[in-house]
BALOBA-1460 file (C-alpha; in Angstrom, 3 decimals):
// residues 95
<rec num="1" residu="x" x="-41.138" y="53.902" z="46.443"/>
<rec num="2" residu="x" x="-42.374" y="51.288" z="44.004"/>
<rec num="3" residu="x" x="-42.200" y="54.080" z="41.426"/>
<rec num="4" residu="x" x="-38.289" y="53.971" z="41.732"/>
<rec num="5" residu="x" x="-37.846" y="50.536" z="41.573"/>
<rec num="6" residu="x" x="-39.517" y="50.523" z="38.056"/>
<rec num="7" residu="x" x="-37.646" y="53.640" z="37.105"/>
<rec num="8" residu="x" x="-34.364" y="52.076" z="38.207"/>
<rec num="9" residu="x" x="-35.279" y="48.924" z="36.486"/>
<rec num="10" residu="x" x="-36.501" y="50.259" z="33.017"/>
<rec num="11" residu="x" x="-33.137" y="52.100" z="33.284"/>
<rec num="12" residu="x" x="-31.158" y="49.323" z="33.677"/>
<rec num="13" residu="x" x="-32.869" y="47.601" z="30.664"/>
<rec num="14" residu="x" x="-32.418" y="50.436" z="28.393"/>
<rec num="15" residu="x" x="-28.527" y="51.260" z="29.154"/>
<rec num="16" residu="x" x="-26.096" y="48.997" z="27.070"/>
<rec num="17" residu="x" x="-23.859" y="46.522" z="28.576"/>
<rec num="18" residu="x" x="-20.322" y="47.726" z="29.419"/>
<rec num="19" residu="x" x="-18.732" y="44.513" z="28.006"/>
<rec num="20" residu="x" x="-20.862" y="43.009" z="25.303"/>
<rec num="21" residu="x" x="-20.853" y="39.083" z="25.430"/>
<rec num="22" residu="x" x="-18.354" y="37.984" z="23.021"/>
<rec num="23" residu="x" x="-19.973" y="36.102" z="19.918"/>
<rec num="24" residu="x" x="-19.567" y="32.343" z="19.962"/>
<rec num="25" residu="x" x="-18.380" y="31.083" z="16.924"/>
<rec num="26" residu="x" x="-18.593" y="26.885" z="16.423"/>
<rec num="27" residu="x" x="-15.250" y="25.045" z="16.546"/>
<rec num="28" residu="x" x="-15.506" y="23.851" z="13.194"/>
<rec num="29" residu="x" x="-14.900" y="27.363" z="11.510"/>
<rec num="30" residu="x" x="-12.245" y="28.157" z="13.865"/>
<rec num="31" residu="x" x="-9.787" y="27.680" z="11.624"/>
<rec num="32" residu="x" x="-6.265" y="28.929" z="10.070"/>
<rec num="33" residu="x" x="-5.818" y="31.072" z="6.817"/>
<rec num="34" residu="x" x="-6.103" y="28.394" z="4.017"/>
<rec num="35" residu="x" x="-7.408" y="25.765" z="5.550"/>
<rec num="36" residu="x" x="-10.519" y="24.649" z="3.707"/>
<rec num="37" residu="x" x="-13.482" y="22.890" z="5.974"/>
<rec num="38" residu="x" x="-16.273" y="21.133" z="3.651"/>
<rec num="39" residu="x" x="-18.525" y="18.542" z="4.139"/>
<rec num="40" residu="x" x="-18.379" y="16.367" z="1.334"/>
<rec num="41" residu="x" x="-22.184" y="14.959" z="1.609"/>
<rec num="42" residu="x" x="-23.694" y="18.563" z="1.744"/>
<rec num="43" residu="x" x="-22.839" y="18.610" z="-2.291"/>
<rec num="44" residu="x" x="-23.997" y="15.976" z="-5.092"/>
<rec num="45" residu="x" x="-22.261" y="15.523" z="-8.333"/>
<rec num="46" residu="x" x="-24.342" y="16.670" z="-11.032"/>
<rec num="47" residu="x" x="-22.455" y="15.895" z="-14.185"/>
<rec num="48" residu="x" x="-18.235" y="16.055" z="-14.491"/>
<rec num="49" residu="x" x="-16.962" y="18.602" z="-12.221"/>
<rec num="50" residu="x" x="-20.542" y="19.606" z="-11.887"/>
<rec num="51" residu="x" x="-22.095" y="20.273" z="-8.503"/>
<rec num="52" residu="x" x="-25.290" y="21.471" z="-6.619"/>
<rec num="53" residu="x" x="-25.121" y="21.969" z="-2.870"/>
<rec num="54" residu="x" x="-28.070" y="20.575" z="-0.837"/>
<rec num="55" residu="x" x="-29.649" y="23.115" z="1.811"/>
<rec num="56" residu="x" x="-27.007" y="24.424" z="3.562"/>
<rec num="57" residu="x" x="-24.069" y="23.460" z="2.250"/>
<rec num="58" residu="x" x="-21.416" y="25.772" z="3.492"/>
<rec num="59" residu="x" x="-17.895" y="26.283" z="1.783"/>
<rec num="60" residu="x" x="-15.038" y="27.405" z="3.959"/>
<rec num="61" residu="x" x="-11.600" y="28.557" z="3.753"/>
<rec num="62" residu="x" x="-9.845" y="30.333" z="6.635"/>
<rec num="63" residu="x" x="-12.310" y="32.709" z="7.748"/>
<rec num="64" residu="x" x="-14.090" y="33.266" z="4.459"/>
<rec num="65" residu="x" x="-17.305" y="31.013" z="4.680"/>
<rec num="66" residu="x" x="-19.903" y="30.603" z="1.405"/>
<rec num="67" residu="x" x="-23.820" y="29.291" z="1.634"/>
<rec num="68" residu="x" x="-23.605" y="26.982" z="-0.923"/>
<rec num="69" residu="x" x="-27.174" y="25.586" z="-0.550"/>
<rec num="70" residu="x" x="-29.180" y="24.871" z="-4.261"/>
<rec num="71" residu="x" x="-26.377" y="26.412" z="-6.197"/>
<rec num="72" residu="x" x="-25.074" y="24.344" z="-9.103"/>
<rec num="73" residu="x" x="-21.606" y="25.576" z="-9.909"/>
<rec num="74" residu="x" x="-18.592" y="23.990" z="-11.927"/>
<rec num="75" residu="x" x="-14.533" y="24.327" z="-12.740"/>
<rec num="76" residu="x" x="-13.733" y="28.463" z="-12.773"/>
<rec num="77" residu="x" x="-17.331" y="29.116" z="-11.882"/>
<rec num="78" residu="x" x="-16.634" y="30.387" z="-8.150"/>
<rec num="79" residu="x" x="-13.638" y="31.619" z="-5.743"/>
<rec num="80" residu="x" x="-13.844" y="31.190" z="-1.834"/>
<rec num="81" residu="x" x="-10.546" y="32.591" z="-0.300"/>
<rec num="82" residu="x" x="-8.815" y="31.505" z="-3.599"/>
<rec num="83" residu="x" x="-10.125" y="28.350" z="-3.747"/>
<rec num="84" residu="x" x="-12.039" y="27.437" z="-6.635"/>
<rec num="85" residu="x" x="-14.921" y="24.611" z="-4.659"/>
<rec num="86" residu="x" x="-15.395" y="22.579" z="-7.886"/>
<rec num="87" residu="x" x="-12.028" y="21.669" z="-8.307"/>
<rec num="88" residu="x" x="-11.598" y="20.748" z="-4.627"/>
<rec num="89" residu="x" x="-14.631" y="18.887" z="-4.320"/>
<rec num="90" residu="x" x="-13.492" y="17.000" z="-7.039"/>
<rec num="91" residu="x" x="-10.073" y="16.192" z="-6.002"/>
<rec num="92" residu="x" x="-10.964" y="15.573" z="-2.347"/>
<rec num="93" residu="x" x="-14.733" y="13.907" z="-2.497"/>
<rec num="94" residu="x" x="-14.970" y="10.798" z="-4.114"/>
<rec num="95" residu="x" x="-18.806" y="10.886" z="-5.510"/>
């Protein structure tokens, strides 16, 4: 009988879930179209408009989400979800 059990439970190991466990995404990138969600203190001003974000910096707007981490970027350099991150760091963070 003991050779069932293990058949019966290398099956069950093997066959796929019926209903996967949804993924768990973090409050803080739950967010609407447009809204942008930064940390301010994962970037450092490098020169005028000029920025480098520090290990893992992330850049969000709406569902669109950037890894911003040792990248050194300025004004019309990038575009996350039509938002160019220079300008808004340097409208919104005061460095």
């Amino acid at each position: 009988m003991s050779w069932f059990q293990s058949g019966l439970i290398a099956l069950a190991l093997v066959t796929p879930a019926k209903h996967p466990a949804a993924a768990v995404t973090p409050a803080t990138l739950q967010a609407s179209p447009g809204d942008v969600i930064v940390d301010c203190g994962d970037f450092a001003r490098v020169a005028d408009g000029v920025y480098i974000g520090r290990s893992g910096a992330i850049f969000a707007v709406g569902t669109i989400r950037d890894d911003l981490g040792g990248d050194t970027f300025g004004p019309n350099a990038l575009n996350i979800g039509g938002v160019d991150p220079a300008r808004y760091l340097q409208q919104k963070c005061r460095m």
